[in-house]
N, C-alpha and C positions, 0 to 999 in steps of 0.2 A: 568800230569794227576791230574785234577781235582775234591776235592772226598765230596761233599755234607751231612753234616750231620744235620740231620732232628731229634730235641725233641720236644715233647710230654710232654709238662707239664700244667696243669691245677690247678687253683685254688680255690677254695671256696668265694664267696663274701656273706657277710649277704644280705637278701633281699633289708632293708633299704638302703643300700650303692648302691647298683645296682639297683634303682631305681631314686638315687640321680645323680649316672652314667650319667644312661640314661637319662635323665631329662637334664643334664648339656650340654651332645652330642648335643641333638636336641633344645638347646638354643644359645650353638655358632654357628652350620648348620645355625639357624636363623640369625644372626651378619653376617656372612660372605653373606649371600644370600641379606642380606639391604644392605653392607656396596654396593658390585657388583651394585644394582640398583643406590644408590648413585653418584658412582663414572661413572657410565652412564650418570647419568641426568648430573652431572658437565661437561662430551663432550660436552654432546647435548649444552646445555648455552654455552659453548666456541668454539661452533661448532665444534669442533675435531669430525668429520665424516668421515667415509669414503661410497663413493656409488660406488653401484657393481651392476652390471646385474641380473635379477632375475635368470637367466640362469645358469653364473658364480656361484650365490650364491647356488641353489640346488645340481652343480656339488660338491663346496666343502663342502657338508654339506656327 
């Protein structure tokens, strides 16, 4: 028997810090979103594609 314990701790951040936080989250979100477009475009030029059915494709979306 498996027994899950669950805390509850919170902490305090100064404004300026949590701002620099979030500032820093939504600039590597950005990095990861180019590197993704990037490493697309280098398929496409090495043609590493795959093609699928528009059918196919909406099923496993």
């Amino acid at each position: 028997m498996n027994k899950t314990a669950v805390m509850e701790e919170t902490i305090e951040i100064p404004k300026n810090e949590y701002k620099f936080l979030k500032e820093l989250y939504k600039t590597i979100k950005r990095q990861q979103f180019l590197f993704r477009i990037e490493e697309s475009e280098k398929n496409l030029k090495a043609n590493k594609t795959k093609k699928i059915t528009p059918d196919k494709f909406i099923e496993s979306i």
